[in-house]
TIBA-974569 format. One line per 5 residues: their letters; for each residue z, x, y of N, C-alpha, C. Coordinates in nm, 4 decimals. Layout:
a> Z,X,Y,Z,X,Y,Z,X,Y  ...
***
This chain:
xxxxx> 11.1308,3.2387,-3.2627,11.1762,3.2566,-3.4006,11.0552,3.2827,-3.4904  11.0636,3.3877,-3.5203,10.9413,3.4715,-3.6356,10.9719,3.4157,-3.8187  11.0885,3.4019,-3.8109,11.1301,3.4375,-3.9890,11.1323,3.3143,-3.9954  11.1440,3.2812,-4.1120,11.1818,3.1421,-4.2199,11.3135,3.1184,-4.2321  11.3124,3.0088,-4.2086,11.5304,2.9977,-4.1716,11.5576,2.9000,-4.2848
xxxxx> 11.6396,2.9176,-4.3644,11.7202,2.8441,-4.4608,11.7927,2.7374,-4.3649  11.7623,2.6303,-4.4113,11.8539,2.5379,-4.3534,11.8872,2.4631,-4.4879  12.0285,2.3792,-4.4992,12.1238,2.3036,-4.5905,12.1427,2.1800,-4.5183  12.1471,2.0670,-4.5632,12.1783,1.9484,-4.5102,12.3122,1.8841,-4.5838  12.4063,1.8334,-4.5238,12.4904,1.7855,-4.6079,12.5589,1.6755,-4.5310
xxxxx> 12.4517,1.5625,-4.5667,12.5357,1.3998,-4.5717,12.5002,1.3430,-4.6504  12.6535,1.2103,-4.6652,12.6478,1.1384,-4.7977,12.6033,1.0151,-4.7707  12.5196,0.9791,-4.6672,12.4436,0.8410,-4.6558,12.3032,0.8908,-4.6967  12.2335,0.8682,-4.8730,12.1165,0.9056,-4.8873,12.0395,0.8824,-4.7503  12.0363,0.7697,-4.6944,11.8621,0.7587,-4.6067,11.9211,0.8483,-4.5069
xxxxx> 12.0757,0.8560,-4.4475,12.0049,0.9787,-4.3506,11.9969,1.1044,-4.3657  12.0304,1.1310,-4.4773,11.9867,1.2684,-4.5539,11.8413,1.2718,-4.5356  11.7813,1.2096,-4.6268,11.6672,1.1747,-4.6043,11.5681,1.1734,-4.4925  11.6210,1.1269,-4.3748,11.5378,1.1599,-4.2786,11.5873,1.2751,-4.1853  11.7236,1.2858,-4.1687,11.6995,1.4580,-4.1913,11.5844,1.6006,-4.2203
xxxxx> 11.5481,1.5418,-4.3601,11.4669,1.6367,-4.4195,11.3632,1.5912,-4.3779  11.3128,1.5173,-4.3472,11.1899,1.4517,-4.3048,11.1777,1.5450,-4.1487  11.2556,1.4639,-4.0953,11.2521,1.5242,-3.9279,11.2533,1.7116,-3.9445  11.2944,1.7639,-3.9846,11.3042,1.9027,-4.0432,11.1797,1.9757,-4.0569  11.0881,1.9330,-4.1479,10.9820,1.9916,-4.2618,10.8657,1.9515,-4.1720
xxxxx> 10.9013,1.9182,-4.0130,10.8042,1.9577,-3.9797,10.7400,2.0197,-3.8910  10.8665,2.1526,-3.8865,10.9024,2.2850,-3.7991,10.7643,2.3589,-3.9721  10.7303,2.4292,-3.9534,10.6490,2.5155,-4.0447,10.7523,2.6700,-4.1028  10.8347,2.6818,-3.9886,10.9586,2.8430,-3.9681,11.1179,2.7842,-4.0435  11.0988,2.6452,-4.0781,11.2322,2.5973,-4.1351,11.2437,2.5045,-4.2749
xxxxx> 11.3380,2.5906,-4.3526,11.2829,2.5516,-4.5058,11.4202,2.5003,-4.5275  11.4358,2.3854,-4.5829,11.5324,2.2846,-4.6512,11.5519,2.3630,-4.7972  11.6784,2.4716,-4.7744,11.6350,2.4977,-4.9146,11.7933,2.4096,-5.0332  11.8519,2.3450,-4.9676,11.9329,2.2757,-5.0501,11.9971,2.1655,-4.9791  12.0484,2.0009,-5.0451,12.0886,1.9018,-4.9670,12.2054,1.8752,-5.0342
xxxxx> 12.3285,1.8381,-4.9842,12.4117,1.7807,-5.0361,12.4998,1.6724,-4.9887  12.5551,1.5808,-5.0690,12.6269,1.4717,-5.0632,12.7700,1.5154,-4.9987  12.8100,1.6017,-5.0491,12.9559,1.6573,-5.0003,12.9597,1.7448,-4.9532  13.0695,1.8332,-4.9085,13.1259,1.9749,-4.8897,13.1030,2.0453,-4.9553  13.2494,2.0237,-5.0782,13.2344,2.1112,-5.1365,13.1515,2.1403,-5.2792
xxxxx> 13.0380,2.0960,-5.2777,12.9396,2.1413,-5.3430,12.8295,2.2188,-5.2570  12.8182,2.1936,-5.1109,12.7633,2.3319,-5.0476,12.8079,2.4409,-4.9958  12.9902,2.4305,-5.0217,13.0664,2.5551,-5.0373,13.0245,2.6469,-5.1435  13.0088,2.5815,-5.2406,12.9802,2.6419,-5.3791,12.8536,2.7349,-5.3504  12.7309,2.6257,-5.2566,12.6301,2.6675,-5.2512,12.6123,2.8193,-5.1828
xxxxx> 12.6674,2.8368,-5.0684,12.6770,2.8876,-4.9761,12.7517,3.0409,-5.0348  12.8026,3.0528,-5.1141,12.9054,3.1806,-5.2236,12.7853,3.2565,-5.2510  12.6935,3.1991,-5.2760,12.5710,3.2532,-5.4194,12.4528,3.2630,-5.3544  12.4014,3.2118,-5.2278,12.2913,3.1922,-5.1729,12.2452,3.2159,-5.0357  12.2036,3.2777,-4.9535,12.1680,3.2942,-4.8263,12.1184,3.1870,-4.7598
xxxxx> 12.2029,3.1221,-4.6251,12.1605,3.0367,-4.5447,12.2025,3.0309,-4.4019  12.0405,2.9887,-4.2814,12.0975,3.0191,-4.1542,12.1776,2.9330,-4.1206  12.1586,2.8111,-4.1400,12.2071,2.6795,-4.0650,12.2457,2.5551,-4.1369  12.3627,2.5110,-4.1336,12.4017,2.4304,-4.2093,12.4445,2.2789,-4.0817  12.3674,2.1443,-4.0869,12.3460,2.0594,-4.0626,12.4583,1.9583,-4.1416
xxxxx> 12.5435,1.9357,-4.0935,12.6487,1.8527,-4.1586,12.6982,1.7283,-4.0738  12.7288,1.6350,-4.1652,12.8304,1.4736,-4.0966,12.9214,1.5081,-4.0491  13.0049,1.4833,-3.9846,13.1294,1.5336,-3.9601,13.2324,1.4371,-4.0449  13.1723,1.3036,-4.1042,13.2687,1.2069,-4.1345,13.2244,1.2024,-4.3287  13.2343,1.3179,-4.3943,13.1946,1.3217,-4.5406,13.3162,1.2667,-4.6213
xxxxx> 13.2857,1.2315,-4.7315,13.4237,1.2164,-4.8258,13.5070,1.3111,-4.8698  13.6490,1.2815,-4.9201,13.7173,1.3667,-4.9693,13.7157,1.4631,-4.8491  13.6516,1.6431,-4.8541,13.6699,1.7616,-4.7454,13.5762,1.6624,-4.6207  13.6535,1.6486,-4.5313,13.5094,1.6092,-4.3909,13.4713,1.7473,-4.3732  13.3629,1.6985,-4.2618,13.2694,1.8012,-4.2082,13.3389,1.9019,-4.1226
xxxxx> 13.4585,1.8370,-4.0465,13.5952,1.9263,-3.9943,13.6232,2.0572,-4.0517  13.6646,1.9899,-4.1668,13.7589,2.1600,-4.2426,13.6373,2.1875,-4.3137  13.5449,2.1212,-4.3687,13.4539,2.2513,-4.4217,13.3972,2.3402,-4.3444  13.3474,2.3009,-4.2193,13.3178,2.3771,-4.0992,13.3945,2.4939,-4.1012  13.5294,2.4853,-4.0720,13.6213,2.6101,-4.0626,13.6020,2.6985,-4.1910
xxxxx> 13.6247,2.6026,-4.3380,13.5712,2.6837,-4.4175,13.5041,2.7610,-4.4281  13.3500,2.7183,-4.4050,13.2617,2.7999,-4.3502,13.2574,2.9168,-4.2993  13.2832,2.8920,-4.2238,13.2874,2.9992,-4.0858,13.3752,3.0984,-4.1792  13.4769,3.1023,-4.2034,13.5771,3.1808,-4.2895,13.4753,3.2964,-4.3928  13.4350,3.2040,-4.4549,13.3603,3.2268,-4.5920,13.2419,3.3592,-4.5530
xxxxx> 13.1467,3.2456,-4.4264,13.0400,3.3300,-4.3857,13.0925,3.2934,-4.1989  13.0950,3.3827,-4.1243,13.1072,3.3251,-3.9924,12.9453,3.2966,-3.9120  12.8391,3.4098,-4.0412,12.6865,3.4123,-3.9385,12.6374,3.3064,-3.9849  12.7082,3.1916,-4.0425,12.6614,3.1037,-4.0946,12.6047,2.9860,-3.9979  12.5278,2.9435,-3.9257,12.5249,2.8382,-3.7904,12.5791,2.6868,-3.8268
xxxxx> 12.6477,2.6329,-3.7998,12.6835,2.5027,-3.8080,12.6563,2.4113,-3.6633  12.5885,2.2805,-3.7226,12.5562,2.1522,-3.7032,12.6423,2.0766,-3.6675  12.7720,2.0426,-3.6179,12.8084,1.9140,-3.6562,12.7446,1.7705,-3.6099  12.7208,1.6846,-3.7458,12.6868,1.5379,-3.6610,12.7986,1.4073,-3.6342  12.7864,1.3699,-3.5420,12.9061,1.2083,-3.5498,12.8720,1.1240,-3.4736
xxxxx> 12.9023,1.0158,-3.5675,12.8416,0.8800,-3.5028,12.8923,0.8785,-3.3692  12.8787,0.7820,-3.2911,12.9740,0.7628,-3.1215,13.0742,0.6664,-3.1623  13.1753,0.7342,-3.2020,13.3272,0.7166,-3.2542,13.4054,0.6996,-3.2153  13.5259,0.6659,-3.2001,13.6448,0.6882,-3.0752,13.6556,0.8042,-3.0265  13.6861,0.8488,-2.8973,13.7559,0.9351,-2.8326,13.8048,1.0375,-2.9126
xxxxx> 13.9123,0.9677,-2.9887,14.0065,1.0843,-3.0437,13.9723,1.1162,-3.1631  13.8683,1.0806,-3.2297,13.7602,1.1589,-3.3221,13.6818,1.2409,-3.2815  13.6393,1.2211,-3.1519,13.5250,1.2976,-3.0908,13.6051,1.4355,-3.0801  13.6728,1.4457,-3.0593,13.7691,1.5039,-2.9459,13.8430,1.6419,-3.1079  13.8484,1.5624,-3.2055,13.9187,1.6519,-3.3211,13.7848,1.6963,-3.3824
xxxxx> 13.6767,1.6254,-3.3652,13.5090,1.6935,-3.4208,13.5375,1.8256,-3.3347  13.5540,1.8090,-3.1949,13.4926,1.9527,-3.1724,13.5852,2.0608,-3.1981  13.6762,2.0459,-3.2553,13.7467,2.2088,-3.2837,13.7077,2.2416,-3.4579  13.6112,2.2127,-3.4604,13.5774,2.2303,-3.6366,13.5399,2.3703,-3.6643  13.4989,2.4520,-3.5299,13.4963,2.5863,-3.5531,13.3081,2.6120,-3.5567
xxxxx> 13.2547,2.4717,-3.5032,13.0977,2.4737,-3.5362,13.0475,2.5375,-3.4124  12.8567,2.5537,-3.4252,12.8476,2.6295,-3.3166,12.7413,2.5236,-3.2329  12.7135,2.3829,-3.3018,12.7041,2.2504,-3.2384,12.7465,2.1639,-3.2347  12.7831,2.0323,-3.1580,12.8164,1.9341,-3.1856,12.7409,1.7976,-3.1065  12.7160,1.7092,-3.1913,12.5887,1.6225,-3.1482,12.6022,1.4663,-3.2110
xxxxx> 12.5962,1.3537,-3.1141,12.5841,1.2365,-3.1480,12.4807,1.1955,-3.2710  12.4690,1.1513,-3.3342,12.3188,1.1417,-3.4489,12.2392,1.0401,-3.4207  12.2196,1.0364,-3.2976,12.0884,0.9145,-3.2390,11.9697,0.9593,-3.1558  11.9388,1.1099,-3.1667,11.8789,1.2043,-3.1467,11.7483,1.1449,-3.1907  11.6038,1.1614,-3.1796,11.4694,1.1776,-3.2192,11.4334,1.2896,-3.2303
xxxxx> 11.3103,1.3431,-3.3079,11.2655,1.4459,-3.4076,11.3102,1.5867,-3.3189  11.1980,1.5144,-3.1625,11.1980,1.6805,-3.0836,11.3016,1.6991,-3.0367  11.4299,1.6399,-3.0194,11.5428,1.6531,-2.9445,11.6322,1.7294,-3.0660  11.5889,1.6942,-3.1646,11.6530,1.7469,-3.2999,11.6440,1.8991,-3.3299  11.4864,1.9182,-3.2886,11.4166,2.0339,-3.3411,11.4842,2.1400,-3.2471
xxxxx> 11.4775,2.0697,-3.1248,11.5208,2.1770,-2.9767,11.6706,2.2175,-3.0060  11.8124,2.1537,-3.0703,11.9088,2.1697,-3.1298,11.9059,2.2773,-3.2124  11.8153,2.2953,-3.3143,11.8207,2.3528,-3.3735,11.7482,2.4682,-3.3452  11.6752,2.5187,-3.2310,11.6464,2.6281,-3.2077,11.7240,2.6893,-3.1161  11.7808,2.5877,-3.0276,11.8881,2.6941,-2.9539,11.9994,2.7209,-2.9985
xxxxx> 12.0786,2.6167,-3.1353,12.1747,2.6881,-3.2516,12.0816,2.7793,-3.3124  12.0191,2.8451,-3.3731,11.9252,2.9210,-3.4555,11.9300,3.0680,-3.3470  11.9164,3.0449,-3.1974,11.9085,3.1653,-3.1455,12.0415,3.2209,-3.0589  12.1357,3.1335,-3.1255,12.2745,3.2342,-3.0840,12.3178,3.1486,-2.9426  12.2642,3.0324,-2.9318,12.3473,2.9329,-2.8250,12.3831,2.7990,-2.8722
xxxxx> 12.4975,2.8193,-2.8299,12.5561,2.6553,-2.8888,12.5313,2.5200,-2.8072  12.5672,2.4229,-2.8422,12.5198,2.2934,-2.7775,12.6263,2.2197,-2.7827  12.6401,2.0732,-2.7035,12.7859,1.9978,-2.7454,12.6629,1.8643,-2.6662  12.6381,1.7487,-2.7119,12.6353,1.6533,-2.6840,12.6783,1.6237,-2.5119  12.6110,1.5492,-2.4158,12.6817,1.5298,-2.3252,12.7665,1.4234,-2.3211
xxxxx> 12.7842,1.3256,-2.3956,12.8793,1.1887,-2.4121,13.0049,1.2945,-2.5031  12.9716,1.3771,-2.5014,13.0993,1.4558,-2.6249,13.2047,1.5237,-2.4904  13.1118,1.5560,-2.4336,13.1854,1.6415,-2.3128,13.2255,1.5996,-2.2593  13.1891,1.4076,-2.2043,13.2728,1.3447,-2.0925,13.3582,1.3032,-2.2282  13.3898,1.2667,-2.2853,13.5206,1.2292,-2.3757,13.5967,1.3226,-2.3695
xxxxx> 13.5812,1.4856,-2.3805,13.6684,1.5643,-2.4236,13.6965,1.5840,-2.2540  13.6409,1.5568,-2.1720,13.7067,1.5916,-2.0171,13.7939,1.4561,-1.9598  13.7269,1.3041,-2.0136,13.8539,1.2224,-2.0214,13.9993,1.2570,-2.1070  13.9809,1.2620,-2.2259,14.0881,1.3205,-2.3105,14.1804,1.4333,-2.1834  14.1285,1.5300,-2.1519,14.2030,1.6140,-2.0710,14.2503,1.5757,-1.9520
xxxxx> 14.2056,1.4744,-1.8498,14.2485,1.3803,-1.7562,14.3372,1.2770,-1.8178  14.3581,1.2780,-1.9483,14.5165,1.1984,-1.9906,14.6074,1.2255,-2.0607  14.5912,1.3900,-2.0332,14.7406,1.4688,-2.0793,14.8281,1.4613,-2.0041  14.9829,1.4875,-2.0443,15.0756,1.4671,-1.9598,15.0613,1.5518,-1.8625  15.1161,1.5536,-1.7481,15.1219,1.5917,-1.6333,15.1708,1.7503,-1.7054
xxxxx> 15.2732,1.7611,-1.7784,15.3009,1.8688,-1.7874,15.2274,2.0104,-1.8520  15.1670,1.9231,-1.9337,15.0209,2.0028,-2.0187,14.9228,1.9872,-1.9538  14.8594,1.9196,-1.8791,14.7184,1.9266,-1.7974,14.7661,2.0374,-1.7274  14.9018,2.0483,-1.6393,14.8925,2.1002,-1.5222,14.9150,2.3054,-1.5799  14.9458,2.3038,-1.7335,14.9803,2.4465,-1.8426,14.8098,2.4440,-1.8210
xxxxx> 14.7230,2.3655,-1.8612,14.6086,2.3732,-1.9520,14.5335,2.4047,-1.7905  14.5315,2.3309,-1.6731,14.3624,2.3545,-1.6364,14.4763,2.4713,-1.5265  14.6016,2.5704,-1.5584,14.5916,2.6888,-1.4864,14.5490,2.7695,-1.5915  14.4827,2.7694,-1.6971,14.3863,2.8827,-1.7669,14.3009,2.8794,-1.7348  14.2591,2.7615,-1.6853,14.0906,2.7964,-1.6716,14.0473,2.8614,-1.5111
xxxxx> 13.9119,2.9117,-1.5674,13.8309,2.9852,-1.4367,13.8257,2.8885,-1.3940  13.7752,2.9604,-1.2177,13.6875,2.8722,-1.1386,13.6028,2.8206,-1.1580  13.5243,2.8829,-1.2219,13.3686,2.8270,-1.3152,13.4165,2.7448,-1.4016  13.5240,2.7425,-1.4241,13.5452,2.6706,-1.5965,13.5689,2.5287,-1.5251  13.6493,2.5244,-1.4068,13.6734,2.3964,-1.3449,13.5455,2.3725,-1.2466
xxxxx> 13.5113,2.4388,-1.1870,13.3923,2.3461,-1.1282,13.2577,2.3499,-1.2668  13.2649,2.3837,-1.3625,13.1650,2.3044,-1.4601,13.2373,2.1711,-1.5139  13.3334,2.1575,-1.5343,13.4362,2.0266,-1.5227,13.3998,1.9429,-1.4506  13.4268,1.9255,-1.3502,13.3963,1.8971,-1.2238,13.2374,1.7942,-1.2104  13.1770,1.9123,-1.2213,13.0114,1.8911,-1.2001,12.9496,1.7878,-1.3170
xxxxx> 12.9882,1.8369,-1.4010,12.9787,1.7076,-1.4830,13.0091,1.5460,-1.5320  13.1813,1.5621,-1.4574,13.2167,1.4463,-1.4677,13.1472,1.3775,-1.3379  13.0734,1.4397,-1.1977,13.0221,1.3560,-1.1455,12.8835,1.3655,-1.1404  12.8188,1.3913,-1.2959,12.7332,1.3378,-1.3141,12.5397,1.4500,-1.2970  12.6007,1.5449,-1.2905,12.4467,1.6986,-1.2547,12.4336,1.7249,-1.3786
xxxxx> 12.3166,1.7141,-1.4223,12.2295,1.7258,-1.5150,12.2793,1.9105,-1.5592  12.2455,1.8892,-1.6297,12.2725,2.0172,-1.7323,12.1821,2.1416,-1.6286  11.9951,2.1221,-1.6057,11.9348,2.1713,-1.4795,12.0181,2.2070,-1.3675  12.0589,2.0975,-1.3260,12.1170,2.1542,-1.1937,12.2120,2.2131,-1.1719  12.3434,2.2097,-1.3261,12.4729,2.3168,-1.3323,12.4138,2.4152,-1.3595
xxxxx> 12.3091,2.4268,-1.3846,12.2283,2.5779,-1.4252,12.1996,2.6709,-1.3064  12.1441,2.5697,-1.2132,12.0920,2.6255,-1.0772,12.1999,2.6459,-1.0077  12.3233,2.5900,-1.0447,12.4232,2.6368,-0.9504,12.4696,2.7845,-0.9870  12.5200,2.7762,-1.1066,12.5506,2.8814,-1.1765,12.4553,3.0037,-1.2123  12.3077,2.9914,-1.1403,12.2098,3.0989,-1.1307,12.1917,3.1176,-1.2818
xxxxx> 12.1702,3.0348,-1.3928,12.1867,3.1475,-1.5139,12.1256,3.0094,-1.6068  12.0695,3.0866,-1.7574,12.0012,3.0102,-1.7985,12.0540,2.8288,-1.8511  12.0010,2.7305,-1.8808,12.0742,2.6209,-1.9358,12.1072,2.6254,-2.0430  12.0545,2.7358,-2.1277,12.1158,2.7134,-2.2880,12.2442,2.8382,-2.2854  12.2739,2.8940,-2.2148,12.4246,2.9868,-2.1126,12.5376,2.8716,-2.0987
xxxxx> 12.5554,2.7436,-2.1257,12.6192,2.6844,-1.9964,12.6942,2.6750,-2.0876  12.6476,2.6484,-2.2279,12.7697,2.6373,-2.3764,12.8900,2.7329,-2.3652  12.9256,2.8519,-2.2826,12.9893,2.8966,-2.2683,13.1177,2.8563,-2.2011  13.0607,2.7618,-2.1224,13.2047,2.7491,-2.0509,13.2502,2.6593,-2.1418  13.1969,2.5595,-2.2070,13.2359,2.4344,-2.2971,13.3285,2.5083,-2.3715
xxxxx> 13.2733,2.5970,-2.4757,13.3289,2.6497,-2.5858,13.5153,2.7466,-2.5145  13.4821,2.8052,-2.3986,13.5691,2.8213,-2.3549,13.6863,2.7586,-2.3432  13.6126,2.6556,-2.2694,13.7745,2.5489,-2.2597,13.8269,2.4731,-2.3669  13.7562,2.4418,-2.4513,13.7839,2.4172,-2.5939,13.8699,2.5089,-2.6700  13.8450,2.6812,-2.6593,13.9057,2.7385,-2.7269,14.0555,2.7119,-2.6329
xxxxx> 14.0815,2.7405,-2.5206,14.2119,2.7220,-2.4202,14.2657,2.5731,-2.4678  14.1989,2.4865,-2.4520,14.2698,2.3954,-2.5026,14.3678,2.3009,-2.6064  14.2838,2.4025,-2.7040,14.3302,2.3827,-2.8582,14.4303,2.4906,-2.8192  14.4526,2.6094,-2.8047,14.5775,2.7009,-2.7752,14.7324,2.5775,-2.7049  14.6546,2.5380,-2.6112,14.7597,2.4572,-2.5459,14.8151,2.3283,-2.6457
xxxxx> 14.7639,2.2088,-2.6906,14.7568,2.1031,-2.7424,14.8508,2.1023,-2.9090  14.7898,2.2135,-2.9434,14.8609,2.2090,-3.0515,14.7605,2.1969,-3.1525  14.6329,2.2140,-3.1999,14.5297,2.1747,-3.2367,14.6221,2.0904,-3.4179  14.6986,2.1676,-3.4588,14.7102,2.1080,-3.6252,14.7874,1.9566,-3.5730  14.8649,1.9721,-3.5157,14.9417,1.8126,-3.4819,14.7981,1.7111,-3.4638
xxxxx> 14.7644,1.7380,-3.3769,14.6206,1.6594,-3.3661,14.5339,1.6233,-3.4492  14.5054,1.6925,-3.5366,14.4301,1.7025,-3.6942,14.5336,1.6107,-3.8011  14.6537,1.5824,-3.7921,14.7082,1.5842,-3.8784,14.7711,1.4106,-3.8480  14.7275,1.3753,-3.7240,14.7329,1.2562,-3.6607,14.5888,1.2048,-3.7070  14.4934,1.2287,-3.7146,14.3609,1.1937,-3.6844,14.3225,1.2377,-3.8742
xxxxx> 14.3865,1.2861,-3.9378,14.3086,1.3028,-4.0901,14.2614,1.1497,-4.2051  14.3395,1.0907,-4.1807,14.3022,1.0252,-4.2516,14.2048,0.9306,-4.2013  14.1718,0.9235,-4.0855,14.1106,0.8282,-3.9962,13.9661,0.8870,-3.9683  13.9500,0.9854,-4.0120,13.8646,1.0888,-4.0390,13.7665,1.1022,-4.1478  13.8537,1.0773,-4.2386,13.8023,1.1085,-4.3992,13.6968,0.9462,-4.4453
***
């Protein structure tokens, strides 16, 4: 990465805003050029102003980090989104990842694990937490028989043995080496079955169970 990247931060717990920007500013190629408490005041932002990457809570007041995400994306889609969430229940985890973001990440991360996030969101590959992935592959091991058995005949072969490989436990490296192809590639199958799944599930019933528990 050559250019200077606009990045936006938007959570409403000052200190971890705060160290956010801290952990941030000290890439030299990445400029904090606005922070906010809410949504939709970096909706506003985002109308009027050029930015690569937007770093968000997933659990904000009033709009969560959920629907502004989609917002987002709507608004600007080259926009990169962050999502962060504490290690939450299941079925929070599980409604974080259809926010339409192009990460999703526990927030107990340190600086360089942070920085590395944000360069492989920054260069057009997405990321998902690995405690995010075994939740969302438990979640799918306790659908009814009748929807698991709709849901995993969409998926590839690849799509189920990356399933597979993970729930027993191969490092991100070694699904790489199986799959011959790079490790920051592997977001593909994630995002895949995510998109199939939400097709199947019903994604608004789910959202609409989980909103207020959310907010």
């Amino acid at each position: 990465m050559s250019k200077d990247y606009n990045i936006v931060i938007v959570e409403d717990d000052t200190l971890s805003r705060f160290t956010l920007k801290k952990m941030i500013h000290q890439k030299d190629n990445m400029y904090i050029s606005a922070d906010f408490d809410n949504a939709e005041d970096c909706i506003k932002y985002i109308t009027n102003n050029d930015v690569d990457l937007i770093i968000m809570d997933a659990l904000l007041p009033n709009m969560n980090g959920i629907e502004a995400s989609k917002t987002i994306k709507k608004i600007n889609p080259n926009i990169k989104i962050i999502i962060l969430t504490p290690e939450t229940s299941e079925i929070n985890i599980i409604n974080t990842l259809f926010a339409h973001a192009d990460g999703y990440f526990i927030r107990d991360f340190k600086q360089d694990n942070l920085q590395k996030i944000i360069f492989y969101t920054l260069s057009g590959h997405g990321g998902i937490d690995k405690r995010m992935q075994f939740s969302l592959f438990n979640y799918i091991n306790k659908l009814p028989n009748k929807v698991y058995s709709e849901f995993t005949g969409t998926l590839t072969s690849n799509e189920s043995t990356y399933i597979t490989l993970t729930i027993n436990g191969f490092s991100k490296s070694e699904i790489a080496t199986y799959f011959d192809m790079p490790v920051a590639n592997l977001y593909r199958f994630i995002y895949s079955i995510l998109e199939k799944l939400q097709s199947k599930i019903g994604l608004e019933n789910l959202y609409q169970e989980m909103k207020y528990d959310l907010c």
